[in-house]
N, C-alpha and C positions, 0 to 999 in steps of 0.2 A: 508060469507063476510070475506074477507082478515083484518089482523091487517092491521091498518094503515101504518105501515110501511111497510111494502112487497114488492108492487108496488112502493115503493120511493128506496129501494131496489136494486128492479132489472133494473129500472131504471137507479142509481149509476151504476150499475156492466157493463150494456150494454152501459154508456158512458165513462168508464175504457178502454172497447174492442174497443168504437169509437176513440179514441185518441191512443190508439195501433195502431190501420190501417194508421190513417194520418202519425203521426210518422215512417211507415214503407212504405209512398206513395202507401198503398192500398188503392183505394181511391172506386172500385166497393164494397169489404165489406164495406166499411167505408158509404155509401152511402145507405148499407141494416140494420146496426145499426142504422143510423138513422132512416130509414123508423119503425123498432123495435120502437124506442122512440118515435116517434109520434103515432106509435097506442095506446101505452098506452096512451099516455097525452089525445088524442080523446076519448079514452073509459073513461076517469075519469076526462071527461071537467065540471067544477060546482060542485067540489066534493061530488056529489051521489056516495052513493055505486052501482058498477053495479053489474046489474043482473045475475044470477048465467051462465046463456045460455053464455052472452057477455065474462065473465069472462073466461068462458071453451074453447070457441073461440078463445080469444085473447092471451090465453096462448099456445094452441096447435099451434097458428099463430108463435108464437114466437118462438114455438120448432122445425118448420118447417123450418121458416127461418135460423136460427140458424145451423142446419142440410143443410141445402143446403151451406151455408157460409164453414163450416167442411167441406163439399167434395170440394168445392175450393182450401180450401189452403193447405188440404191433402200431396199434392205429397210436396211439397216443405217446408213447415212448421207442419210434424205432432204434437207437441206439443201443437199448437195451434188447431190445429183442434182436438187436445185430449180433451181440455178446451172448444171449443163452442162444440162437443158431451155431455158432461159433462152437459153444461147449457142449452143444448136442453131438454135432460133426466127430468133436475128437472123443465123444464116451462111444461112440461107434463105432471109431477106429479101434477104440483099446476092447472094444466087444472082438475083432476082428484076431486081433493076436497081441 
């Protein structure tokens, strides 16, 4: 089970990255950060903790999308796509345990 905070977290950081995209009229990332933010909120609708399966799911979901967002804006913005590599890596860690 996650601290309580984690998921408010990573939350926070992928709507930091949502307001980067608008701000820079990317609006196809800006549109996959949210999709990110709503699977949390679905997975933790009625504040149950979820279950360990859901949890490793949602995390590796996150590092994937994240990972695909990165080769987007690759050619044009590598520092950014250095930073969602970066927060791909550690939603996979926390898929892990």
């Amino acid at each position: 089970v996650d601290p309580p905070g984690v998921l408010t977290q990573v939350t926070e950081t992928l709507r930091v990255e949502l307001n980067e995209c608008l701000y820079r009229h990317d609006y196809a990332t800006a549109a996959q950060f949210q999709n990110c933010i709503m699977a949390i909120l679905d997975a933790t609708q009625g504040g149950v903790p979820i279950a360990v399966e859901v949890r490793s799911s949602l995390f590796n979901g996150l590092g994937s999308s994240l990972e695909s967002m990165a080769n987007r804006v690759r050619r044009n913005l590598p520092a950014v796509a250095a930073r969602y590599d970066d927060l791909s890596g550690q939603m996979r860690n926390m898929a892990q345990g």
